[in-house]
C-alpha positions, -999 to +999 in steps of 0.1 A: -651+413-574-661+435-545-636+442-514-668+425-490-659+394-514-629+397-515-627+399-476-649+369-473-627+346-499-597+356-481-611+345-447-621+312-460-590+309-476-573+314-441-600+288-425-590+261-450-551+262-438-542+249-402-503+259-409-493+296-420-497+305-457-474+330-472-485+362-484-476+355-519-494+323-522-524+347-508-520+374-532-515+348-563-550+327-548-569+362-547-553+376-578-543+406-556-512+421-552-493+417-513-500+455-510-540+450-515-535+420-495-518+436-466-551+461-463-576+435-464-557+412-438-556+447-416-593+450-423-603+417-417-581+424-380-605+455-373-634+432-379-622+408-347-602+383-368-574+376-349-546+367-380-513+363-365-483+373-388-450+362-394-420+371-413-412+346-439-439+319-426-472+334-435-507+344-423-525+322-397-560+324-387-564+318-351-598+295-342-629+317-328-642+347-353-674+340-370-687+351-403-714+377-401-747+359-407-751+380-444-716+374-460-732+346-478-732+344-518-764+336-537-745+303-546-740+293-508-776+300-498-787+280-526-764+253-513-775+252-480-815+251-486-805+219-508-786+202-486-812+210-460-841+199-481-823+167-484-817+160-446-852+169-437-862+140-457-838+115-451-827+118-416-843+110-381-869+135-368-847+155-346-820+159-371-846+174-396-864+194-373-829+210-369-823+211-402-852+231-409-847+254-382-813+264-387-826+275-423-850+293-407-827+316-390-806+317-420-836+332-437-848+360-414-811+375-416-810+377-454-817+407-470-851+407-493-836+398-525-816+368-508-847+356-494-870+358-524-841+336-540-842+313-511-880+313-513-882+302-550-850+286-564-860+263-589-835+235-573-851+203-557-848+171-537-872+146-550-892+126-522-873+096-510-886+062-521-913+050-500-898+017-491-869+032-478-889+060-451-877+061-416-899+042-396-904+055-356-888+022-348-860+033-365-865+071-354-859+063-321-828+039-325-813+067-347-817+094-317-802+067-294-774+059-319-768+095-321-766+096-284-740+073-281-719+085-303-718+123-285-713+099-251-690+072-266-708+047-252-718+014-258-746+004-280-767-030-273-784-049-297-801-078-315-794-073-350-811-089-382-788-097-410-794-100-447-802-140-444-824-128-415-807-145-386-807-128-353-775-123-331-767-101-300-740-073-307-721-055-283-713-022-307-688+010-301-702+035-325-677+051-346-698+071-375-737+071-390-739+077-426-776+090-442-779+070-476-802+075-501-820+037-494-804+035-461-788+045-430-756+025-416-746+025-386-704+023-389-691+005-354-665-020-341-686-050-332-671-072-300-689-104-311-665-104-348-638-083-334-632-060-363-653-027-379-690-039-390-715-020-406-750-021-393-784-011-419-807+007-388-835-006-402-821-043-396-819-035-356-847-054-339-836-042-305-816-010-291-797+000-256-776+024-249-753+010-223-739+027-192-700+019-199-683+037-226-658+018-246-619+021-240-613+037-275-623+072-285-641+075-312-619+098-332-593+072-328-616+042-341-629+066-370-592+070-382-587+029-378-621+027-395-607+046-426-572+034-429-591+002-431-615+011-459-590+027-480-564-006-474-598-025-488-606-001-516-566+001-528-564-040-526-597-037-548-583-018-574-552-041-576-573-071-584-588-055-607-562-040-627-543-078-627-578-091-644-581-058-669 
């Protein structure tokens, strides 16, 4: 492995810890020894990263230093042009247009032999299903969806269910998940007083309302989850009392 490797998997190393990590669990990780380590933590400091030391607690990479735009492996450019060959297709029109931008600018930084990789990697995303397209309705209601959420505010809507009857919902947005058939808007309705999940294309009608609801989001995300996982874990009991 090359130190510029090496440099970069240290830094992600660092990125993936919020607490210190000792030096020896560094050097073990890199399969360096604490010396080697010691000169690529001081050369990753001359390169701006600001890596606070500690006897006997460990290195901690302090929030703000960004990669340089070409420490990316062939693997991780691969990666990315998937990923944003996928959203382009399956997401709202802003979304992919953003999509398709950002790996624009990845492209004009690589050098030539990253981009004639990019440019013809024999890995695809197959169209999605026809039946299952964003429609503009549902374009739009994404964008406003997506709006609310940033805002926290309140979403207003009539909503068709599976048995097609039509109710009013008073929504908080907590989360938007991009299926491969679908995309579900996850939200604490005040009409059944607990976490719903709303298909987009099942919205007839879409506000955003002025008032922003009383929770923040981050908190009903975490009660969202907790929620799903008490589900999923009380699933998996039944189950095993009827194997």
């Amino acid at each position: 492995m090359s130190r510029a490797a090496r440099l970069l998997n240290l830094l992600q190393i660092l990125r993936r810890h919020r607490y210190p990590v000792t030096g020896d669990c560094l050097a073990l990780e890199l399969n360096v020894s604490l010396r080697t380590l010691y000169r690529d933590v001081d050369a990753l400091r001359a390169q701006g990263a600001d890596i606070e030391a500690e006897a006997g607690v460990g290195f901690l990479l302090r929030p703000g230093f960004m990669l340089p735009p070409l420490m990316l492996s062939h693997d991780e450019i691969e990666a990315i042009a998937l990923g944003v060959k996928w959203v382009a297709g399956r997401t709202d029109k802003a979304i992919s247009a953003a999509a398709v931008n950002a790996l624009a600018k990845i492209n004009a930084v690589l050098p030539d032999d990253m981009r004639d990789s990019l440019q013809t990697t024999g890995l695809m995303v197959p169209p999605p299903w026809k039946d299952t397209e964003v429609t503009e309705f549902e374009d739009r209601y994404l964008k406003m969806i997506r709006q609310a959420l940033k805002s926290e505010r309140k979403l207003i809507m009539d909503y068709s269910d599976v048995k097609e009857a039509t109710t009013e919902r008073i929504v908080w947005p907590v989360a938007l998940g991009f299926y491969e058939r679908a995309r579900l808007l996850v939200g604490w309705c005040e009409l059944r007083q607990d976490f719903r999940h709303f298909r987009s294309d099942r919205i007839l009608n879409l506000s955003v309302a002025d008032q922003r609801y009383p929770t923040r989001r981050t908190t009903l995300l975490r009660q969202w989850r907790e929620q799903e996982e008490a589900m999923y874990r009380a699933y998996e009991a039944r189950q095993a009392e009827t194997a």
